[in-house]
PDB file of N, CA, C and O in Angstrom:
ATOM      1  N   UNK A   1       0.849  -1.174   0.000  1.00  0.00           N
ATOM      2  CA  UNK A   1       0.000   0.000   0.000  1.00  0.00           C
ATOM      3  C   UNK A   1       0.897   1.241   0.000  1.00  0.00           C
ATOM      4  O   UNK A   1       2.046   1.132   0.429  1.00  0.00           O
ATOM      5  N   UNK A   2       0.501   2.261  -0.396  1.00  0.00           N
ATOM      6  CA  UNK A   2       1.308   3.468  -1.478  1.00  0.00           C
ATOM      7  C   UNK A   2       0.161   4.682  -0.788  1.00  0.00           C
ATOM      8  O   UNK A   2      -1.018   4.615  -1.136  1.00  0.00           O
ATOM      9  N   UNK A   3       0.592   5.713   0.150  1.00  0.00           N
ATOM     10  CA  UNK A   3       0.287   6.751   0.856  1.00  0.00           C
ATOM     11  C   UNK A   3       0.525   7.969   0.170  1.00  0.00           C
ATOM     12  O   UNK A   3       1.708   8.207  -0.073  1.00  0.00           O
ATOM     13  N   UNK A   4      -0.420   8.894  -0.244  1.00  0.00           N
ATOM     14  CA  UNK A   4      -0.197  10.497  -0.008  1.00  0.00           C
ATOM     15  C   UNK A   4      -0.723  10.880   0.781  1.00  0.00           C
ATOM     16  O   UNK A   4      -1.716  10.530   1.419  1.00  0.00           O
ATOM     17  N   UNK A   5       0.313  12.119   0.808  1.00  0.00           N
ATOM     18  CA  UNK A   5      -0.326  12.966   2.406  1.00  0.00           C
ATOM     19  C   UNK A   5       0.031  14.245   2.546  1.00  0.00           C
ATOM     20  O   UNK A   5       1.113  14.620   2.095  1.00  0.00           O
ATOM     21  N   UNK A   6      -0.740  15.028   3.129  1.00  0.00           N
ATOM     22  CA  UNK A   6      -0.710  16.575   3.497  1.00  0.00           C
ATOM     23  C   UNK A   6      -0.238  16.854   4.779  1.00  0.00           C
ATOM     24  O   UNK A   6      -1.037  16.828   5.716  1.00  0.00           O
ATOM     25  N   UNK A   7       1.102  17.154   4.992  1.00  0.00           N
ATOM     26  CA  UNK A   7       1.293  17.733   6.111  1.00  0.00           C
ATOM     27  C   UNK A   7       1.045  18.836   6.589  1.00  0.00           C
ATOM     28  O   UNK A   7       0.806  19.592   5.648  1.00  0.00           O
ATOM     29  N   UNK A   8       0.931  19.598   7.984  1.00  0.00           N
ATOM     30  CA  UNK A   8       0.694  21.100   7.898  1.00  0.00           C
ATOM     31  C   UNK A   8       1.869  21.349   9.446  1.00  0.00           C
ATOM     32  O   UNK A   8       1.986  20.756  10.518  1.00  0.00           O
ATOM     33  N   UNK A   9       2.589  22.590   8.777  1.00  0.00           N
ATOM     34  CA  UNK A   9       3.643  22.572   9.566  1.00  0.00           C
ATOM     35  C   UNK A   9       2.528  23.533  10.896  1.00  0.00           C
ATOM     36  O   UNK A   9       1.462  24.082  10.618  1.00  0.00           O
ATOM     37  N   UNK A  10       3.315  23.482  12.595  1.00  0.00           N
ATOM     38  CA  UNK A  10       2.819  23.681  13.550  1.00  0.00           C
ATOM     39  C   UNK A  10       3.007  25.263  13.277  1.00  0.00           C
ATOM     40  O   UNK A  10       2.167  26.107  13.589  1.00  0.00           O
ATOM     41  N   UNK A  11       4.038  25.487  12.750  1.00  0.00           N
ATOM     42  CA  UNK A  11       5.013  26.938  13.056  1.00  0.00           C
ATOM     43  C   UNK A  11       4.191  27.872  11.691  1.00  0.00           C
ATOM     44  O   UNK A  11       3.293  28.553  12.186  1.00  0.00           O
ATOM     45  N   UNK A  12       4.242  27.980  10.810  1.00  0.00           N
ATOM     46  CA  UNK A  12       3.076  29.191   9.930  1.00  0.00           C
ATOM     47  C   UNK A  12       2.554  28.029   9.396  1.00  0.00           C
ATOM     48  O   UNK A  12       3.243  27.832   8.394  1.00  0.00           O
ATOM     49  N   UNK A  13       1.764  27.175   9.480  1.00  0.00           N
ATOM     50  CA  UNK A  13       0.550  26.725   8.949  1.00  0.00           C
ATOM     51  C   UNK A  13       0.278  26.204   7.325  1.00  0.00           C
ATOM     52  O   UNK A  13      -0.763  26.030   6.691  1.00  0.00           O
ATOM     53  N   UNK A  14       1.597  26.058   7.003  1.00  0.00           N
ATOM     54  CA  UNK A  14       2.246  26.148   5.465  1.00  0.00           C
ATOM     55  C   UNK A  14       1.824  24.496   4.867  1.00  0.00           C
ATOM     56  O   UNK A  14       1.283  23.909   5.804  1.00  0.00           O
ATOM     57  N   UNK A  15       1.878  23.894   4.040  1.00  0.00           N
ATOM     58  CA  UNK A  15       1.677  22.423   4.004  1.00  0.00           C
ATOM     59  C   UNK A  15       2.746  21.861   2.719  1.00  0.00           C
ATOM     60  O   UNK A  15       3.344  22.296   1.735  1.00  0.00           O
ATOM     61  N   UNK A  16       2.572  20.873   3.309  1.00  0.00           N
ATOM     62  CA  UNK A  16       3.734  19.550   2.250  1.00  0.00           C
ATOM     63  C   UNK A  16       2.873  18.573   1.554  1.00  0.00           C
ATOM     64  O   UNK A  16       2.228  17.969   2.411  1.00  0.00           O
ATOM     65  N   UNK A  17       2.614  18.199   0.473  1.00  0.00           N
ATOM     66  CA  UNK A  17       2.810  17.118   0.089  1.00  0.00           C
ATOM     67  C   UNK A  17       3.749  15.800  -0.359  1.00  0.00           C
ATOM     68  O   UNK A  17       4.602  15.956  -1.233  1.00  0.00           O
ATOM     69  N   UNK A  18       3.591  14.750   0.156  1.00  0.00           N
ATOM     70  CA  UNK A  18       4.888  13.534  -0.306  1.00  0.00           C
ATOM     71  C   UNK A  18       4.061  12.251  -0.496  1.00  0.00           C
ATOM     72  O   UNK A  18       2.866  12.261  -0.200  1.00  0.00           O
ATOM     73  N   UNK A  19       4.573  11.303  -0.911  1.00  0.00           N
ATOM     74  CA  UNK A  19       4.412  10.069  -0.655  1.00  0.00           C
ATOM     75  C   UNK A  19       5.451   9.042   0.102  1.00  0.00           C
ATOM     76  O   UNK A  19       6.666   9.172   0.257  1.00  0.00           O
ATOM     77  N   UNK A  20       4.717   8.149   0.455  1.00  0.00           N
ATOM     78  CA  UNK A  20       5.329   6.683   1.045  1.00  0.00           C
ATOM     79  C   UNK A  20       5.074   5.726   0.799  1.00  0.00           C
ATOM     80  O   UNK A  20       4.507   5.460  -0.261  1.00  0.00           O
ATOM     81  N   UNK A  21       5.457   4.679   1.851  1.00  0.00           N
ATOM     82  CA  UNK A  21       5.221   3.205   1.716  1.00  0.00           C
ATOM     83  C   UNK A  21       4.311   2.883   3.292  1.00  0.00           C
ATOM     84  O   UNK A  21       3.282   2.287   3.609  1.00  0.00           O
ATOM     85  N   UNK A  22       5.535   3.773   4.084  1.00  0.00           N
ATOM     86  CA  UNK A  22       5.049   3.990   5.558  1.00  0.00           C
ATOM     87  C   UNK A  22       5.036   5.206   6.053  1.00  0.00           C
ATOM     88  O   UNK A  22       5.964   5.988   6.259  1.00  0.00           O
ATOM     89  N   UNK A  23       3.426   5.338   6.301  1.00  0.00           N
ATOM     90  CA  UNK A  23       3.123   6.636   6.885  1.00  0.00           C
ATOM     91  C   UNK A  23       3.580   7.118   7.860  1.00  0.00           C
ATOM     92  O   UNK A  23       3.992   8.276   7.926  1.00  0.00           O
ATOM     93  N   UNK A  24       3.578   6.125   8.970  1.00  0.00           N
ATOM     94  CA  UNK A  24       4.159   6.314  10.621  1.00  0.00           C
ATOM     95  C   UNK A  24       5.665   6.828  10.128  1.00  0.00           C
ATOM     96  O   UNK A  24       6.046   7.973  10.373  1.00  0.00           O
ATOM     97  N   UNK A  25       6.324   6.048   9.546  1.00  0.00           N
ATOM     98  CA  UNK A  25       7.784   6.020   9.843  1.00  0.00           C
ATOM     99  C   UNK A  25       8.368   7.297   9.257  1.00  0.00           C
ATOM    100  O   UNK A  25       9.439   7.807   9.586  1.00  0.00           O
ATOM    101  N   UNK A  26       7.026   7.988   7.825  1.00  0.00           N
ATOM    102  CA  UNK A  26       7.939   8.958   7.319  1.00  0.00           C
ATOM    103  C   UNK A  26       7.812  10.268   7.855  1.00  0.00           C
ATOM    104  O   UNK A  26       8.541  11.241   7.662  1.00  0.00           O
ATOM    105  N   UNK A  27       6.239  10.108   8.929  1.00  0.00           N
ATOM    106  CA  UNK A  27       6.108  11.621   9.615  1.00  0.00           C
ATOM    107  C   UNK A  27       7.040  11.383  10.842  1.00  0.00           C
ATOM    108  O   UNK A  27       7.246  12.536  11.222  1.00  0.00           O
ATOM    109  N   UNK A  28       7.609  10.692  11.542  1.00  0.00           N
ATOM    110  CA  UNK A  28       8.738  10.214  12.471  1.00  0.00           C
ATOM    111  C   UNK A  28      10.012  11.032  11.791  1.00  0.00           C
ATOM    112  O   UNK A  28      10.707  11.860  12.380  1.00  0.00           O
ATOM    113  N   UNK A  29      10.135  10.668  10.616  1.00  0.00           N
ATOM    114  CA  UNK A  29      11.255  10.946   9.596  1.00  0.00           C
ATOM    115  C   UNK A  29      11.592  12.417   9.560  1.00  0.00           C
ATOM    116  O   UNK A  29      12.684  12.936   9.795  1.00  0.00           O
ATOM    117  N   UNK A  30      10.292  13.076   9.173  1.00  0.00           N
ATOM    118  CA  UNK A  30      10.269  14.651   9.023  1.00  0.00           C
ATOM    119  C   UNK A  30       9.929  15.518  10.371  1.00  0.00           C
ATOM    120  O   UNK A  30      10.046  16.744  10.381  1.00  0.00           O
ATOM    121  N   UNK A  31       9.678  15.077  11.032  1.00  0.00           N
ATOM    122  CA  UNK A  31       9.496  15.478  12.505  1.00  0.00           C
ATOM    123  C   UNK A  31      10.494  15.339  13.659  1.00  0.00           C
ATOM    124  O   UNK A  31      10.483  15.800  14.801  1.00  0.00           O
ATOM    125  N   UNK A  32      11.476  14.454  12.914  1.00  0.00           N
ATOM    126  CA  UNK A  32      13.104  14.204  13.510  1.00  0.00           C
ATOM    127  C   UNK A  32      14.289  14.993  12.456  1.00  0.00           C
ATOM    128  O   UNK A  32      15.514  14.869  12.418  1.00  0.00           O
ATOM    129  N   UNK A  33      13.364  15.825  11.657  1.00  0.00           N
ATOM    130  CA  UNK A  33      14.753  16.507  10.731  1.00  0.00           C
ATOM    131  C   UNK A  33      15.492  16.336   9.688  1.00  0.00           C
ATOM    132  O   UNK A  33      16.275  17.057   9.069  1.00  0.00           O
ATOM    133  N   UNK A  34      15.028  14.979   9.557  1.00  0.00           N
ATOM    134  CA  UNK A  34      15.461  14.443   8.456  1.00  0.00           C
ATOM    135  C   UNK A  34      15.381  14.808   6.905  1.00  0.00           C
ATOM    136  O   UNK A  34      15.938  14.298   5.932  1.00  0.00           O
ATOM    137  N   UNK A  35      14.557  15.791   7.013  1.00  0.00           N
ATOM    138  CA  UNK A  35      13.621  16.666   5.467  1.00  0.00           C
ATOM    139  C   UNK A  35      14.229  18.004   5.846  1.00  0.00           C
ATOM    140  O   UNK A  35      13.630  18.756   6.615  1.00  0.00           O
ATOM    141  N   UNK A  36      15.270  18.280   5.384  1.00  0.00           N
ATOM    142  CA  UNK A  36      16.308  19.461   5.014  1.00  0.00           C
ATOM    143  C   UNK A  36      15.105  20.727   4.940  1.00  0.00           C
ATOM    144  O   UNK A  36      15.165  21.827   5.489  1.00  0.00           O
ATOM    145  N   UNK A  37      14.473  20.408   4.440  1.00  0.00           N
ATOM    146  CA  UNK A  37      13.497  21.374   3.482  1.00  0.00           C
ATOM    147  C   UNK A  37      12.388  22.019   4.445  1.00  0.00           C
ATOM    148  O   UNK A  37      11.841  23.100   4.229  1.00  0.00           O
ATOM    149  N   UNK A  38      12.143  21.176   5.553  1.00  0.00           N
ATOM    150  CA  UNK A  38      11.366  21.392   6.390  1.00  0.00           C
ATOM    151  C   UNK A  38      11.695  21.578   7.392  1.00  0.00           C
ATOM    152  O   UNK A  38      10.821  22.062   8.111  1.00  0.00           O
ATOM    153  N   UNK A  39      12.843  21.374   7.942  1.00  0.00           N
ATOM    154  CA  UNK A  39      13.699  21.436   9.561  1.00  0.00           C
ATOM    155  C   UNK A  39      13.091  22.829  10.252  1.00  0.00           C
ATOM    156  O   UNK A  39      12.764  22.684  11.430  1.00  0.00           O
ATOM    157  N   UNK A  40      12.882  24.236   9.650  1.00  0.00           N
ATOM    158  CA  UNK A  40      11.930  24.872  10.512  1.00  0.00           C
ATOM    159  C   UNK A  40      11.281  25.234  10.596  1.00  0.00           C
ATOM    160  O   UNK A  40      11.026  26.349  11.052  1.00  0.00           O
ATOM    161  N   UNK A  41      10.265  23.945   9.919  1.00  0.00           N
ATOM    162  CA  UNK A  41       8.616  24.106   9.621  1.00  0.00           C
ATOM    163  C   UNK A  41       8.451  23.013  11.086  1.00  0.00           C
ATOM    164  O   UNK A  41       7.309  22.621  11.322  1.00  0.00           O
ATOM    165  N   UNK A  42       9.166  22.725  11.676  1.00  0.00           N
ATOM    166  CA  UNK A  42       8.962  21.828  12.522  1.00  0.00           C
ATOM    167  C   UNK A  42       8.365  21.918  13.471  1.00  0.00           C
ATOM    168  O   UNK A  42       8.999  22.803  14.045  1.00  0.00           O
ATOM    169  N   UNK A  43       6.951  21.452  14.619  1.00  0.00           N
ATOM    170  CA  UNK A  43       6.892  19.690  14.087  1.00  0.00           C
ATOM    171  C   UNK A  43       5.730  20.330  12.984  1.00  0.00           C
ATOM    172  O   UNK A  43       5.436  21.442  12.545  1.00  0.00           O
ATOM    173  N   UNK A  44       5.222  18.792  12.809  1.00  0.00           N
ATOM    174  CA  UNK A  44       4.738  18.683  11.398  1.00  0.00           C
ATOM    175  C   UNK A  44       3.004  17.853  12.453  1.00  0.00           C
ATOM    176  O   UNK A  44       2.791  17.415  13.584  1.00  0.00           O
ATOM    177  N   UNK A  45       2.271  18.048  11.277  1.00  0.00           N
ATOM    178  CA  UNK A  45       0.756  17.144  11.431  1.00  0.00           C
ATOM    179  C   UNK A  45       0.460  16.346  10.274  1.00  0.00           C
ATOM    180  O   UNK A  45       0.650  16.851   9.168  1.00  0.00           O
ATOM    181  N   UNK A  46       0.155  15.531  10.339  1.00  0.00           N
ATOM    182  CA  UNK A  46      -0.902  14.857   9.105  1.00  0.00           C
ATOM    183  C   UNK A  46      -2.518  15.348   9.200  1.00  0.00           C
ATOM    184  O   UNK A  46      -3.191  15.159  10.213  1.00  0.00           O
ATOM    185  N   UNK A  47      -2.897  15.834   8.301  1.00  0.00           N
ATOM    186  CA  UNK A  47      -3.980  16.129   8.464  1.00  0.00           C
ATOM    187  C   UNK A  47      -4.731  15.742   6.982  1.00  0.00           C
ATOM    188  O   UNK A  47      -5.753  16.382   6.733  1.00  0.00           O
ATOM    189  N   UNK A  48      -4.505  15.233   6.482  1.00  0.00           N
ATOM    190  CA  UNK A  48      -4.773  13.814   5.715  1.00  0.00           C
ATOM    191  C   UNK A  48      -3.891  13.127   4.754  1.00  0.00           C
ATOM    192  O   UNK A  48      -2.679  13.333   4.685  1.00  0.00           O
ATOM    193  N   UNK A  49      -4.834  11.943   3.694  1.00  0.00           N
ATOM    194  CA  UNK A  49      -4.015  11.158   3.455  1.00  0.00           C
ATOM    195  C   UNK A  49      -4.451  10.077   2.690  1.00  0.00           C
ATOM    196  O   UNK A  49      -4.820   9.159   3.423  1.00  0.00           O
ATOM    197  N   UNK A  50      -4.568   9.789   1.311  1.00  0.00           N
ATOM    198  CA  UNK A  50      -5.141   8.500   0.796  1.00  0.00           C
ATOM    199  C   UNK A  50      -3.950   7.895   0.049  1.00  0.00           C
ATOM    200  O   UNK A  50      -2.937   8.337  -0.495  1.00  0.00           O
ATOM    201  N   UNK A  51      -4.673   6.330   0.317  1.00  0.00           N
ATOM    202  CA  UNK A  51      -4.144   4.950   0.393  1.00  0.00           C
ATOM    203  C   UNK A  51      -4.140   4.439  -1.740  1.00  0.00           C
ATOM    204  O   UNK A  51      -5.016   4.769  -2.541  1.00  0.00           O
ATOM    205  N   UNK A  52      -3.401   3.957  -1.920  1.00  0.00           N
ATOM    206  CA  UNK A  52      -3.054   3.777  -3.558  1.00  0.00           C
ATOM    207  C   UNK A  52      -2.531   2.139  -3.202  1.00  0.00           C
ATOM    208  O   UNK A  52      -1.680   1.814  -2.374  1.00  0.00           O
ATOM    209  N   UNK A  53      -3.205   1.386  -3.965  1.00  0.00           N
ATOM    210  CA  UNK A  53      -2.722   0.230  -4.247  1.00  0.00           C
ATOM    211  C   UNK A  53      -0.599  -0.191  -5.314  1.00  0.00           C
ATOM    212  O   UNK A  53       0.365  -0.930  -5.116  1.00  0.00           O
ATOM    213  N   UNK A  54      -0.967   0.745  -6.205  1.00  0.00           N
ATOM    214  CA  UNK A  54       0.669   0.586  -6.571  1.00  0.00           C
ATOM    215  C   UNK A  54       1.068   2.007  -6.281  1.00  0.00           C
ATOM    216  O   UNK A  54       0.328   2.942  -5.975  1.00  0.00           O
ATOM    217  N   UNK A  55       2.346   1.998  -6.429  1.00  0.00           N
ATOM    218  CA  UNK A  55       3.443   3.121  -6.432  1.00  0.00           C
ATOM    219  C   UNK A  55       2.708   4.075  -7.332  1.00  0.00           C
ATOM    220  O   UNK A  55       2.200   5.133  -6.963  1.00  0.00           O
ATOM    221  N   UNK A  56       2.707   3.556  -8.632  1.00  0.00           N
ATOM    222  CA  UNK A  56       2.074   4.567  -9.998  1.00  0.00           C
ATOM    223  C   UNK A  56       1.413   5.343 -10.396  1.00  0.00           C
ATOM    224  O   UNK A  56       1.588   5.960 -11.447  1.00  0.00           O
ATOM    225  N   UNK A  57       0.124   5.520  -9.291  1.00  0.00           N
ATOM    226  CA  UNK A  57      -0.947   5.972  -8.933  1.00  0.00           C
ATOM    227  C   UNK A  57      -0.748   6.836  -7.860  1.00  0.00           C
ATOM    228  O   UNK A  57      -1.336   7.917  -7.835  1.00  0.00           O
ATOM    229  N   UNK A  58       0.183   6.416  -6.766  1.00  0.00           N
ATOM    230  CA  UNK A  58       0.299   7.442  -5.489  1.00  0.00           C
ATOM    231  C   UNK A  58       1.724   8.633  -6.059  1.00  0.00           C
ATOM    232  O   UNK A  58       1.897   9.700  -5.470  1.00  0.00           O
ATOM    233  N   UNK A  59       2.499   8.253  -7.101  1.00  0.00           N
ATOM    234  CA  UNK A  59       3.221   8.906  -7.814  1.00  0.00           C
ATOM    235  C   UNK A  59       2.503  10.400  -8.421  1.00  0.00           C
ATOM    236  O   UNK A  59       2.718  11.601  -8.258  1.00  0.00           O
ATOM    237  N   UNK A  60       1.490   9.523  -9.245  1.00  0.00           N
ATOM    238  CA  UNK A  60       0.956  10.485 -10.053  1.00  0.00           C
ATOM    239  C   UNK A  60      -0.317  11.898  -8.791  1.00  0.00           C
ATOM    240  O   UNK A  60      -0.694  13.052  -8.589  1.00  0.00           O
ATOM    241  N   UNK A  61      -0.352  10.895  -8.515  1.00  0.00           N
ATOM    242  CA  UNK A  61      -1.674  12.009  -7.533  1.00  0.00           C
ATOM    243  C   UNK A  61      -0.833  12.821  -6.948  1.00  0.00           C
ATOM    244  O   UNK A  61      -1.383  13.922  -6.981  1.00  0.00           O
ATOM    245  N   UNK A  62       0.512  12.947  -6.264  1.00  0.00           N
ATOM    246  CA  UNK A  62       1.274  13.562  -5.680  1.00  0.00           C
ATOM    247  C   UNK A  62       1.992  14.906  -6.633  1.00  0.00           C
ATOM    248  O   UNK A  62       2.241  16.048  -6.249  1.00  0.00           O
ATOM    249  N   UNK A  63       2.207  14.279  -8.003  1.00  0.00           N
ATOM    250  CA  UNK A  63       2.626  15.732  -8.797  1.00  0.00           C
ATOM    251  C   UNK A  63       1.524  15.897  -8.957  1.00  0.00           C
ATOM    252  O   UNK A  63       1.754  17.106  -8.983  1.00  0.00           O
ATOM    253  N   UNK A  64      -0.147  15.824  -9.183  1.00  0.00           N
ATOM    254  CA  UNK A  64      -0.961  16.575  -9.248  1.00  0.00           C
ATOM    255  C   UNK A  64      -1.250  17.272  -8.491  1.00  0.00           C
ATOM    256  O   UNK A  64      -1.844  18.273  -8.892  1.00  0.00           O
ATOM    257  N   UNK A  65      -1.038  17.156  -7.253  1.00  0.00           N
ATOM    258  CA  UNK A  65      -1.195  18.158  -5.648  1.00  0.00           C
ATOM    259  C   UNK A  65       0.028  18.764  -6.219  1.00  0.00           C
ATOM    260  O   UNK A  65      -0.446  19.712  -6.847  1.00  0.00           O
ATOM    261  N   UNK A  66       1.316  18.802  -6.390  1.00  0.00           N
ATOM    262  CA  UNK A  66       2.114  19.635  -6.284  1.00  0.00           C
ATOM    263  C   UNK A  66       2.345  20.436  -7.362  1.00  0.00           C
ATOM    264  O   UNK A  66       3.250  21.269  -7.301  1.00  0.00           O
ATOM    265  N   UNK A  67       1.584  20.305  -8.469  1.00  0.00           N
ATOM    266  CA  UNK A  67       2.264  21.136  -9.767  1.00  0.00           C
ATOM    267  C   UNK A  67       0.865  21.418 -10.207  1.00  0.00           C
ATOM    268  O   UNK A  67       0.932  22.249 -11.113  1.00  0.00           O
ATOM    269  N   UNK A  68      -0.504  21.052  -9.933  1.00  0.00           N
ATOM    270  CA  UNK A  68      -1.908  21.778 -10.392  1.00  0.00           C
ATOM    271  C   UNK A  68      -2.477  22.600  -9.152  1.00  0.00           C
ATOM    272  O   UNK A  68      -3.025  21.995  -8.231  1.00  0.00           O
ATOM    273  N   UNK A  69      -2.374  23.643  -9.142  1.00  0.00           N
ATOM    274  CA  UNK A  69      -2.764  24.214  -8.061  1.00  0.00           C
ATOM    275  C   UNK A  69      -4.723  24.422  -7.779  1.00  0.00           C
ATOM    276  O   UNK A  69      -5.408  24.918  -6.884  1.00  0.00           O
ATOM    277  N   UNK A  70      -4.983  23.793  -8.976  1.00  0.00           N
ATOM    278  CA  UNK A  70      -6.515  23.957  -8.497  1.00  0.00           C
ATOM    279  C   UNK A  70      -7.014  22.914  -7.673  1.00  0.00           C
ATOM    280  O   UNK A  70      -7.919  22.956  -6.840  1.00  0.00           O
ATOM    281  N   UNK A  71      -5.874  21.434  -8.231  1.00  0.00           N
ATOM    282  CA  UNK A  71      -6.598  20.392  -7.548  1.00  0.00           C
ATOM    283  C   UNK A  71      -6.234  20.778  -5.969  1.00  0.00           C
ATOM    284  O   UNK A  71      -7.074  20.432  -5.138  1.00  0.00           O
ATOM    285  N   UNK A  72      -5.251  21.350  -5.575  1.00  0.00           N
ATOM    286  CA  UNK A  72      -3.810  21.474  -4.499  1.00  0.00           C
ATOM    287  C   UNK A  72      -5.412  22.191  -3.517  1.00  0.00           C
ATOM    288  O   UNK A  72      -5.979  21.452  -2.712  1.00  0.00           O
ATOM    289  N   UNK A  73      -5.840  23.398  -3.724  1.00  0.00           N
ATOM    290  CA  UNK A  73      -7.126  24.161  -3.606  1.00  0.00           C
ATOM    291  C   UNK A  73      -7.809  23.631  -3.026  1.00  0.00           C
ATOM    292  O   UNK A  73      -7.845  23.454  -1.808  1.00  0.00           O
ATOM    293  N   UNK A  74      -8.763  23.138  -4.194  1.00  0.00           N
ATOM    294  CA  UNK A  74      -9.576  21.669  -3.924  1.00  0.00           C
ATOM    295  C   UNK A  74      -9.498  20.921  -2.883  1.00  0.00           C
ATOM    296  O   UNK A  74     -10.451  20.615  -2.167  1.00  0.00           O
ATOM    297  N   UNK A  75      -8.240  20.548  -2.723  1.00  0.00           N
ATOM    298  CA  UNK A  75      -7.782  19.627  -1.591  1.00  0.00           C
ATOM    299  C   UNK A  75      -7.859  20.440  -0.009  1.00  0.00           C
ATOM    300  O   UNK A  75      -8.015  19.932   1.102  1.00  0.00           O
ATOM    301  N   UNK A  76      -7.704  21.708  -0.350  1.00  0.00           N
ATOM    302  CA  UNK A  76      -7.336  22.192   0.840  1.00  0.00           C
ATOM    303  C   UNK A  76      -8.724  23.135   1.028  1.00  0.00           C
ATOM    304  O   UNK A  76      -9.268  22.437   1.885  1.00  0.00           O
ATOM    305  N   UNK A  77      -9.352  23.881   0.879  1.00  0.00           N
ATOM    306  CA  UNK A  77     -10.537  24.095   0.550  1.00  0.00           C
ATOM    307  C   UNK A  77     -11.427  22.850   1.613  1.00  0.00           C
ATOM    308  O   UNK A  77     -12.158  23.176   2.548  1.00  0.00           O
ATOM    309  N   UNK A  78     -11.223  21.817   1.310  1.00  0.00           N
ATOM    310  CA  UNK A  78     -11.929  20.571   2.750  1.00  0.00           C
ATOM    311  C   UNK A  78     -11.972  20.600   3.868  1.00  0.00           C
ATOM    312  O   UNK A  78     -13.000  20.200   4.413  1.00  0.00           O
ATOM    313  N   UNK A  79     -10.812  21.113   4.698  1.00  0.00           N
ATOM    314  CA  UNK A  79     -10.368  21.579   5.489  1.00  0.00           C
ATOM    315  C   UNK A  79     -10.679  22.710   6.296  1.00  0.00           C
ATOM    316  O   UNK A  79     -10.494  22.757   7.512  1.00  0.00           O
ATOM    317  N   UNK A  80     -11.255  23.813   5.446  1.00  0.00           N
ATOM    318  CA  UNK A  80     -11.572  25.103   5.670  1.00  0.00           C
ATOM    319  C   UNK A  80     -12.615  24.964   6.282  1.00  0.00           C
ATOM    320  O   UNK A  80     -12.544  25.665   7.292  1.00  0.00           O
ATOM    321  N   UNK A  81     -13.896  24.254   6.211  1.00  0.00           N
ATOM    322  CA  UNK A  81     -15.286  23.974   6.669  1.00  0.00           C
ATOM    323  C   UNK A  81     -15.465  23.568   7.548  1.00  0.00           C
ATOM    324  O   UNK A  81     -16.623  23.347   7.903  1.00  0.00           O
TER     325      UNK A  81
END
């Protein structure tokens, strides 16, 4: 099973998208520093997250959150309510 997910940093409220394999282990991952990119967005939340049977699919949905900003919106827009 193949994870995307929206993080939202604690510190300005900013968000990440990534994928995994393991959810637990990779917000552990970025919440211990390990994500250069994020070290002082730190800590981090999941505040959601869907499940993809192959890699190929959780690949693709992930550059669509990150490079279409309407779906990115969309996504976040859920949240707001």
């Amino acid at each position: 099973m193949w994870f995307v997910y929206l993080l939202q940093s604690f510190v300005d409220g900013k968000h990440y998208v990534g994928y995994t394999k393991n959810l637990k282990n990779r917000l552990l991952e970025h919440n211990n520093g390990k994500t250069k990119s994020l070290r002082c967005k730190l800590p981090l939340k999941i505040i959601y997250f869907e499940a993809y049977a192959h890699k190929h699919y959780a690949t693709k949905r992930e550059y669509e959150l990150k490079h279409n900003s309407f779906k990115r919106k969309e996504l976040l827009d859920r949240f707001k309510n």
